[in-house]
N, C-alpha and C positions, 0 to 999 in steps of 0.2 A: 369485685376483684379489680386492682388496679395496676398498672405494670403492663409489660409486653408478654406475650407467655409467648416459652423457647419456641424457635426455629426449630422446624422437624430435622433438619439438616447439623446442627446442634446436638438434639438428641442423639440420633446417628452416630454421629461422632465421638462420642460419650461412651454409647453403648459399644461401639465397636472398639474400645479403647484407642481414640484417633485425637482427641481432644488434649489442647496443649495448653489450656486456662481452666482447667474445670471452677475454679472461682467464680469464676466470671460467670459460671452457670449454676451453680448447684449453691444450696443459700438462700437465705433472704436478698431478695432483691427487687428493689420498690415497690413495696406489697406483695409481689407474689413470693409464694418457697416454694424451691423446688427440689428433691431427693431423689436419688438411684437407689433403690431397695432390691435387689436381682430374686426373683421369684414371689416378693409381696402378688396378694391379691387385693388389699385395701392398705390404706397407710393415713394417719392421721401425725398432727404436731401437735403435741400435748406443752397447753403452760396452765400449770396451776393442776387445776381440775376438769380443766376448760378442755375440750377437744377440738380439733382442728381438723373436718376433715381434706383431703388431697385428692386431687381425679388424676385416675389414671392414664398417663398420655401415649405410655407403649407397653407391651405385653410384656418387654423385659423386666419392667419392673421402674420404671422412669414416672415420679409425682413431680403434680405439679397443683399448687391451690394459695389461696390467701394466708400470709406471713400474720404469725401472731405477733403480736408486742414483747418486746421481751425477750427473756429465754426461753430457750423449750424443749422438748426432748422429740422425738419421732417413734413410733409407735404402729407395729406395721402385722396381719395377719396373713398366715397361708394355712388355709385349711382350718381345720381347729388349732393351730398353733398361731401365738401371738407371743410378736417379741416385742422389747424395746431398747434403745438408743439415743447416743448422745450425736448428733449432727457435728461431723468435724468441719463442713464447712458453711457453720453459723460462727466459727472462731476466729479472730485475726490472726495476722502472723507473729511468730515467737520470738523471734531474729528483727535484727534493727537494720540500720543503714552504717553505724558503724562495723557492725561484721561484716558486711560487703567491701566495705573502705579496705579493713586492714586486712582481708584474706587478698584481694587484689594488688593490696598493696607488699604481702608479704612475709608480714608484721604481727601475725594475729598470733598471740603465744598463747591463750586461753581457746584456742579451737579447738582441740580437744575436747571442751563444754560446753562448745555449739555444734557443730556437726556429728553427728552417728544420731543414738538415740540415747534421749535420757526420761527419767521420770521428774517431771513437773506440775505446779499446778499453774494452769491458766486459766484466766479470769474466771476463775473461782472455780473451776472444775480439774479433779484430776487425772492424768493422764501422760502419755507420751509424747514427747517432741522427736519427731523426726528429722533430718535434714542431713541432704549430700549433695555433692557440688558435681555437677552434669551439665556445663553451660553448651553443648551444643545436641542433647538429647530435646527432641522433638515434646516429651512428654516420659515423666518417670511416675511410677506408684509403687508405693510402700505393698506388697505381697506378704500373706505369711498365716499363720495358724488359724489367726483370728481372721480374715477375711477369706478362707479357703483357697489361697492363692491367685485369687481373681483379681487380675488387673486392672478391672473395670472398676474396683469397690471405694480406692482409695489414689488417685491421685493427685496428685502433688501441686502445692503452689509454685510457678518461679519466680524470681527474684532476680528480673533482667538485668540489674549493672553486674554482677556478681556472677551470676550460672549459678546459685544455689536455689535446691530445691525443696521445700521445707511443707510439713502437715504436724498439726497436733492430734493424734489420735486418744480420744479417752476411753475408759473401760478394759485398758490392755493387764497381763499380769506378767512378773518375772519369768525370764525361763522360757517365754515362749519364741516359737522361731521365725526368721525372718530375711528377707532380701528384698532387693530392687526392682521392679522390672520398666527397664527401658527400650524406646522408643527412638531408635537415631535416626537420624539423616535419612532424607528420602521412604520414612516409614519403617525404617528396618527394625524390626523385632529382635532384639538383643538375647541372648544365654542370661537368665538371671544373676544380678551381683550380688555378692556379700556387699555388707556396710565395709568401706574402709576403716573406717572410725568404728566398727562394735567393738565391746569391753568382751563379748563373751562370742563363742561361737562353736557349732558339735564341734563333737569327736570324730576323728576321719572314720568311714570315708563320708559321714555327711559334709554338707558344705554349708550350711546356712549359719546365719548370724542371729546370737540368741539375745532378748530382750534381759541386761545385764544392773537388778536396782543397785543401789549403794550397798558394799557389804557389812557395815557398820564396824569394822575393823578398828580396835581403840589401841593405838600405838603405845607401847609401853619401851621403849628405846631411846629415852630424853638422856639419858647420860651419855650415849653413845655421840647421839646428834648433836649433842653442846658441846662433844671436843674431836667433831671428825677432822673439821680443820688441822686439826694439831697431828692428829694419827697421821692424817694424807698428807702432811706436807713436806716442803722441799727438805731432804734431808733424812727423812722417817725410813725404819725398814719395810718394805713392802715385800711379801712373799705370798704366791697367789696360787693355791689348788684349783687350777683346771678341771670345771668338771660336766660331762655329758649326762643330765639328770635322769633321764631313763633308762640309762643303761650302767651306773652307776651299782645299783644291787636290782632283782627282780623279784618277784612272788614265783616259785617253784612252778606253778602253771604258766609262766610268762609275763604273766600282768604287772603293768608299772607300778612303782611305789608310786605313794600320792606324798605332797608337802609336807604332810606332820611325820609321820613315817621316814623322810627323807630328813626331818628337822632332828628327828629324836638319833637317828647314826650316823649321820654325814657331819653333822658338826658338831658333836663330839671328837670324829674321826680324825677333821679336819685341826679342828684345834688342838688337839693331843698330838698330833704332829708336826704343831706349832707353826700353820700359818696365819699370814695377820688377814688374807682375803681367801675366797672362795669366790671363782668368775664360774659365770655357769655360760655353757653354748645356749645358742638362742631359745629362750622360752616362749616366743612370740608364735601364733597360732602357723601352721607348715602342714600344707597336706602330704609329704611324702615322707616316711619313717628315713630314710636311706638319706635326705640332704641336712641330716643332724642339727637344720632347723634354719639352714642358711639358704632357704626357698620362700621367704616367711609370705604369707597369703595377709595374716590380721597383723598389723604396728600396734595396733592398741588392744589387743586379746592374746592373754596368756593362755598359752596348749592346754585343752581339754586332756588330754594325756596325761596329765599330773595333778588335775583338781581345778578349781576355781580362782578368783585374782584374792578370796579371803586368803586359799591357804598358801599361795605364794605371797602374803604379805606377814602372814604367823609366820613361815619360813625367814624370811629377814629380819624380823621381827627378835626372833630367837638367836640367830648367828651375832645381832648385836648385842644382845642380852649377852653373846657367851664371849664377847670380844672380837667376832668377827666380821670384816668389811663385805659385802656382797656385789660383784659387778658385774654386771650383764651384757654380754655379746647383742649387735644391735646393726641391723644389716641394712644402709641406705643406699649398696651399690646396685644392686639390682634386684628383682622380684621376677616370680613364676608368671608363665604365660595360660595358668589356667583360668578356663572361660568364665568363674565364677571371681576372678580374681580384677586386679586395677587393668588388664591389656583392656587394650583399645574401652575404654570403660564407659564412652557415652556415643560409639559407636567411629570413631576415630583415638589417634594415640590424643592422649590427655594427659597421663601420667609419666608416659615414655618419650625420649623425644623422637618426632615425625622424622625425622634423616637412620634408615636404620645401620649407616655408620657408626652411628652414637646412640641409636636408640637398642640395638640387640648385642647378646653379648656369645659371637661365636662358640669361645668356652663353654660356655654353659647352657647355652639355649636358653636364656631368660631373656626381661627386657631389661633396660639401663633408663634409670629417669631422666627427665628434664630438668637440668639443675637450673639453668637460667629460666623457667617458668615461677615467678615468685609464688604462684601458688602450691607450686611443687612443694617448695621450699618450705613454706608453712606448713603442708602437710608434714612432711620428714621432721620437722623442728617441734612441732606441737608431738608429735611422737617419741621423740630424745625426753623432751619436759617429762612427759606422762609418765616414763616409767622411774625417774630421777623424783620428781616430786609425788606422787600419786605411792608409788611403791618405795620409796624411800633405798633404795640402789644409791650405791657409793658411787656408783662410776659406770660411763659404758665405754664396751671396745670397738670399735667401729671397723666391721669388718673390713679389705679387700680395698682398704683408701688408695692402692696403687694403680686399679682398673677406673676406679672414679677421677684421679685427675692427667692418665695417660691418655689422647688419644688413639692412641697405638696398639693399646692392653691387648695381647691375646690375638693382635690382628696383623695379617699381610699385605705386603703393601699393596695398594688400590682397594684396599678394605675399607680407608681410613683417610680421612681429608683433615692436613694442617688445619690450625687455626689461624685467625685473624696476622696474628704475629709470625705466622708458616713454623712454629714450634707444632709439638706430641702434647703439649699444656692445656686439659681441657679448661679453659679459662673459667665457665661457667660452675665449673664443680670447685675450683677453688677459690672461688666466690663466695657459692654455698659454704663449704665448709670452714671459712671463715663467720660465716652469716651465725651456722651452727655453736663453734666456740663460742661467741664474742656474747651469744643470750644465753648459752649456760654456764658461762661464768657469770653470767650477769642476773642469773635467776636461781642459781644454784651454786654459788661463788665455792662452795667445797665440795663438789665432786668431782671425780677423775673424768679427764675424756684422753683415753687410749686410740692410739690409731698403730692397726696391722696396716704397715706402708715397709713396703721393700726396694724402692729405686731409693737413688742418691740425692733425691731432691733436697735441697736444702730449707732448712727451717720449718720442720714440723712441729718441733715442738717450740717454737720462739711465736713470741708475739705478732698477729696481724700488722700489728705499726712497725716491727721490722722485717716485714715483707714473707712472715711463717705464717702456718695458719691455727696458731692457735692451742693445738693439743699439749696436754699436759707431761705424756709419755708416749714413745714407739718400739712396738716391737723389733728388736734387734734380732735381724732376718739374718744378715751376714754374717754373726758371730754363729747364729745358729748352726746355718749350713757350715761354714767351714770348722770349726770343730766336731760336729760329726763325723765329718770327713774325714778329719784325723784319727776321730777315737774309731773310725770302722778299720784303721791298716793293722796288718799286724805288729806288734813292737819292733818287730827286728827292720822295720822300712819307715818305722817314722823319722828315723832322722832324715830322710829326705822332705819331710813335709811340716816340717817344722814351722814355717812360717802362719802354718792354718790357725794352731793355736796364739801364736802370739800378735800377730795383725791384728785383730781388735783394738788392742790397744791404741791403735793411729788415728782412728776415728771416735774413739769411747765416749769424750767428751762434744761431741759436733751435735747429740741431742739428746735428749734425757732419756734415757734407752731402759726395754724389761730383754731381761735374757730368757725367751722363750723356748722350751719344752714343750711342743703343742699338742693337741691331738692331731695335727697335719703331720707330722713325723712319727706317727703310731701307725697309718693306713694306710692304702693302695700299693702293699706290695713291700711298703719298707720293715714290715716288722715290729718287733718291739725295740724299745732303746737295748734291755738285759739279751734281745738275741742278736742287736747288732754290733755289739762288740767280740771282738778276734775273742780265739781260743787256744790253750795247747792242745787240745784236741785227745786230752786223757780222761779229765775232769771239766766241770764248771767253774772254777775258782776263778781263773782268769779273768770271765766274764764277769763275773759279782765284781774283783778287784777293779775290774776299767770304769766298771760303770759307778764304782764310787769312788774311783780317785776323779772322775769326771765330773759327778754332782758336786763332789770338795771343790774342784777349779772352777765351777759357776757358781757357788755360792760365795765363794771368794773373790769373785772378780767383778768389779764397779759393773753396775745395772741392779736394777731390781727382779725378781727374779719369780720364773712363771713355770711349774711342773704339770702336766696331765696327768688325771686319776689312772691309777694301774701302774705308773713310776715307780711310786715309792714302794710298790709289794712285790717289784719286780717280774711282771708280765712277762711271759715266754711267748705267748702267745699276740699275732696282731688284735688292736683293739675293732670290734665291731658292734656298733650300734642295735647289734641283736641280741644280745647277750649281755649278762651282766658279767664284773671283774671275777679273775679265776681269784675268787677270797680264799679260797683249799690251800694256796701257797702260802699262806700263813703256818700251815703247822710247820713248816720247814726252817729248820735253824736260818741257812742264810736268805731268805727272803725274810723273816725278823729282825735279822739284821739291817737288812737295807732299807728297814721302817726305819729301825731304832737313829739309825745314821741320819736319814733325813729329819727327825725330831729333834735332832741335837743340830744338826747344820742350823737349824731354824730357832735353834738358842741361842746359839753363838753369834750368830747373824744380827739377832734381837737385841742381844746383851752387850755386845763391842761394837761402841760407838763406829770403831775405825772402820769398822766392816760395810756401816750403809751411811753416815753422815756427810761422807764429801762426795758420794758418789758423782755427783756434777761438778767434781772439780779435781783437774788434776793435780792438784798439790797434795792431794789424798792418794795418789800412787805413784810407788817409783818400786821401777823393776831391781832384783838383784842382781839376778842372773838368764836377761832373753834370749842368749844365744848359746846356752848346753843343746845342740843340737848332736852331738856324737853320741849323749848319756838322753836323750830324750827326758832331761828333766827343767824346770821351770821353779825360778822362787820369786819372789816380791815381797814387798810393803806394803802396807795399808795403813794409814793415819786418817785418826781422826780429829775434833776440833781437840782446843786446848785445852789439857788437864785429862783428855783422853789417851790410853796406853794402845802402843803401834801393835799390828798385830804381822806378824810374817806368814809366807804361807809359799812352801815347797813341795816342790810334786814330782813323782818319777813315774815315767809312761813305761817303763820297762820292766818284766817282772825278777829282775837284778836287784840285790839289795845293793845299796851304795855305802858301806865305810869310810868312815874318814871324810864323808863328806861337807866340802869348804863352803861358808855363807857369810858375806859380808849382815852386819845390823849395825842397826842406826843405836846403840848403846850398850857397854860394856856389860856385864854382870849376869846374874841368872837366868835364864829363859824359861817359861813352864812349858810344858806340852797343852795344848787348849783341847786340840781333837787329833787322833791320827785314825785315817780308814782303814789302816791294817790289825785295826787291835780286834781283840777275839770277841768283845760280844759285838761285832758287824759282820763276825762270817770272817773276819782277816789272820792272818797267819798269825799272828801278835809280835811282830819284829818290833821291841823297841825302841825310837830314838837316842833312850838314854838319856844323862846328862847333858845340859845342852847351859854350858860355861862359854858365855862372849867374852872374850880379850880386847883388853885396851889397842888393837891391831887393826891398824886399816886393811880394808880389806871390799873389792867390787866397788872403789869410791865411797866406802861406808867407813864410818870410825870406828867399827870395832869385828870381831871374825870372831866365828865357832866352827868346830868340828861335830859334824853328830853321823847317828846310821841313820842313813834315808828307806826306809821299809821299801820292797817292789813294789808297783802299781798302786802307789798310794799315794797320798796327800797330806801334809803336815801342816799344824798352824802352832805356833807359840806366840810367846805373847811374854813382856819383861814382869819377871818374878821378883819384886825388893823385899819378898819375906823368905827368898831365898827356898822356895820349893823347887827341886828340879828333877823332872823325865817321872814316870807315874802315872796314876789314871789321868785320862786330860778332863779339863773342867767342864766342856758339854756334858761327861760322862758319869760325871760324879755325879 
């Protein structure tokens, strides 16, 4: 025997899981091998045929004997039982010095395929690579099915320039489960972690992280992918069903639909209501049913709740197959404080930042990451990739962008300390989300990146180089709230509030804006939209009437445009996460109605250029009439490019018919009716506009004037007729 054999003090260390190089011990190492077998009574190292035997040096189950040449396996007896083994530390490491480089540096957009766990073969044997970044854990080891959770069985190499901590384990199989267990600072024995990086992980309430192979998923979606460009671009209609996948429809006992299930009704659903996306709330793995997924615990693991990442990939898979875009809600403002999760993760904040000024998020009780730690960064950013390349996602929304770059969000003062510049600008997050844009246009040059951002910052959606950060669309928060607003008064008092509806306009074009309908204005008390509008308090008609002279006025008005499931079936009831939609109101004449409306708004939308092609510019709108505040009605224009026909669009908030009512247009002659919300198969009264004859008469600074009936609480669109059709069914409807 040649070599040093271990220090008992070594051993010790080992066995007591104290040991912060097991490499350095366990192995071949100048002649001698040495192996932890935990309850062997003999143990040999098998090359060839050849046996090896090993003496035993502690009762725990600790060899140690002459290294065979070569490979070899381990080979170990208790009792009448004998097993055998591949020795994971007779293997080098899997990870290089450039992973180390660009995770530190940043930069690493492929870490997503280095860190968690994946199935590999190394030098020449196959098995699992391990690897998580833990640079101030004392010692980590891979725990889980296969090692009966024994920390002693399997720990971890590190990799000092980096803080990563990496093992190849072979002999593992799919589906099995797994976590961390770390060692911090001062010895402290940590709460077991999930993988940040697992692909798969249970079903609540477990918590562990499951061993996730490739699911051989063959993308059948190449037509879609060769002209997303073209769908998503500047200019295109974009109209987006909002949707909560779990609670969407249920199995009668409660049980969620799973993906295929979800793929064979939802979009159909979706598409026969004619939208061009489908955004789902976060799919990303969330231990708590109740935070609709915006707690997310796994970035890179799709919720056991709905199936595996196959069938969220046959889901997308399908929706492009049927013409539809799919985008995904994608939460880098903050994360849960559960002990299985990223808090304090290597027994200090890591992922959070240390000042909990910035590092917790009063609101909510979670933590706030460290946007100025580049490795943070990489993590969040290989996580945007993942689900954009990997799962083939048109786009993500990135939750809550207005608590990431405030530092003020949610806080009172002496909560919160100015930055460098004595601004609320968390300088570091709009960095990162620059950092964010600037590689997913660059690695995924046609996908959407949405940002829910509610302050007045300027340039969200303008380029990094002039001083935005990047994103492609924002939800428009203020249009939201203040038309609400309006549509909750009753008619007889909006003409004092006139302004709610028409101020958008002042700002419409300042950034490329979606007119969101969210599930935030479905919950906590507000209602449904169909029960938050006024009544006469005999019948429901009023209500149907507002709520679709209201969907007319957002579909017609410059932004692209964003409704939540249970909208269009007209939900009485608030939406909750416990339940699936009341689908029952379907047999009811006007809740079909208020499908059929939204199916056709989303034709017309589709089919008239004027309606979504200049939406970023305003030469594509000019108002008729913004200031009928005494008659609570509204008209405008909409143009689109050249050789496309203007489309008008009039609306009465009162349930007063209007006669005789005066409209300037941009040219003399016919007008057709395109949609009116008061027509009978929407549930509307069927008042109709009638002929609708423009005269050579100026008229509201326009060159030509009509007369028509303006229906009550309704919305009208025409559109120039040169074949001389006028007033009749309108053409969504035909």
């Amino acid at each position: 025997m040649t070599g040093t054999p271990a220090a008992p003090e070594a051993i010790a260390a080992l066995i007591e899981a104290r040991h912060g190089d097991p490499f350095a011990l366990l192995g071949p190492h100048g002649g001698l091998l040495r192996a932890f077998l935990p309850g062997a009574e003999e143990a040999w190292a098998v090359a060839g045929d050849v046996l090896h035997p090993l003496t035993l040096r502690h009762p725990a189950g600790f060899f140690e004997g002459p290294a065979p040449p070569g490979p070899y396996r381990l080979r170990a007896r208790r009792g009448a039982e004998t097993w055998e083994e591949e020795d994971p530390y007779r293997f080098g490491p899997t990870l290089g010095p450039l992973d180390d480089h660009l995770l530190i540096e940043g930069t690493h957009r492929r870490l997503a395929d280095r860190l968690g766990a994946h199935p590999v073969r190394h030098e020449g044997v196959a098995g699992w690579r391990f690897a998580v970044w833990a640079p101030r854990a004392e010692r980590v080891s891979v725990v889980g099915d296969f090692n009966g959770w024994d920390g002693r069985r399997h720990p971890m190499r590190k990799r000092i320039d980096s803080g990563i901590w990496e093992i190849f384990l072979p002999g593992l199989s799919p589906g099995q489960r797994y976590k961390y267990e770390i060692r911090g600072r001062g010895g402290v024995l940590l709460p077991l972690k999930a993988d940040p990086f697992a692909r798969a992980m249970e079903l609540r309430p477990g918590t562990a992280s499951l061993l996730a192979a490739p699911d051989g998923h063959r993308w059948q979606d190449q037509e879609w992918m060769a002209s997303r460009s073209t769908r998503q671009g500047k200019g295109q209609p974009i109209s987006i069903y909002e949707v909560h996948a779990t609670s969407w429809k249920r199995h009668p006992d409660g049980r969620f639909w799973n993906w295929d299930e979800l793929a064979a009704d939802l979009i159909p659903h979706a598409r026969g209501l004619g939208f061009t996306h489908i955004e789902l709330l976060p799919v990303m793995e969330h231990p708590l049913d109740a935070s609709w997924g915006y707690q997310p615990i796994g970035l890179f693991a799709p919720t056991a709740r709905l199936g595996d990442a196959a069938g969220l990939k046959r889901f997308i898979d399908a929706a492009h197959r049927a013409g539809l875009g799919v985008i995904l809600d994608w939460v880098p403002a903050h994360f849960p404080k559960d002990a299985h999760g990223l808090a304090w993760f290597d027994g200090a904040p890591l992922y959070e930042h240390p000042d909990p000024r910035r590092g917790e998020h009063p609101q909510w009780g979670s933590a706030v990451y460290d946007y100025g730690r580049r490795e943070v960064q990489a993590f969040l950013i290989a996580s945007a990739l993942y689900w954009l390349q990997e799962f083939h996602a048109d786009g993500l929304r990135v939750d809550a962008v207005s608590s990431m770059i405030r530092l003020d969000f949610a806080r009172r003062p002496g909560e919160w300390e100015p930055g460098p510049d004595g601004s609320a600008e968390n300088a570091d997050a709009v960095a990162f989300l620059r950092h964010l844009t600037s590689a997913v246009r660059a690695e995924v040059p046609d996908a959407l990146l949405i940002a829910e951002e509610s302050t007045d910052r300027f340039g969200i959606t303008r380029p990094p180089a002039e001083g935005g950060l990047g994103f492609h669309l924002k939800w428009n928060m203020g249009w939201m709230n203040d038309t609400l607003r309006y549509m909750a008064k009753d008619p007889i008092h909006r003409r004092w509030h006139h302004g709610l509806m028409n101020f958008g306009i002042m700002y419409a074009w300042s950034e490329a804006f979606i007119l969101p309908l969210s599930h935030d204005e479905v919950v906590h008390g507000k209602g449904s939209l169909l029960g938050r509008m006024p009544d006469s308090g005999t019948d429901d008609w009023q209500r149907f009437a507002n709520l679709r002279a209201y969907y007319a006025f957002m579909w017609a008005h410059p932004g692209r445009k964003l409704l939540f499931m249970g909208g269009e079936i007209g939900q009485w009831r608030e939406w909750s996460e416990e339940r699936e939609l009341d689908w029952w109101l379907l047999t009811w004449p006007r809740h079909q109605g208020l499908a059929a409306l939204i199916a056709d708004l989303n034709t017309l939308y589709r089919g008239e250029a004027a309606l979504h092609a200049r939406d970023d510019d305003p030469a594509g709108f000019r108002w008729i009439d913004a200031d009928d505040a005494e008659h609570a009605t509204f008209s405008w224009l909409r143009f689109g490019p050249e050789g496309s026909r203007p489309v008008a669009v009039l609306c009465n908030f009162t349930p007063v018919p209007r006669p005789g009512h005066i409209i300037g247009l941009s040219q003399p002659g016919p007008w057709r009716v395109l949609l009116n919300t008061d027509d009978i198969r929407y549930g509307g009264s069927g008042v109709d506009p009638g002929p609708v004859l423009a005269e050579a008469c100026p008229s509201h600074g326009l060159p030509a004037r009509a007369s028509l009936m303006l229906p009550p609480l309704a919305a009208v669109f025409l559109a120039p007729d040169p074949a001389g059709r006028q007033g009749g069914e309108g053409d969504a409807a035909a």
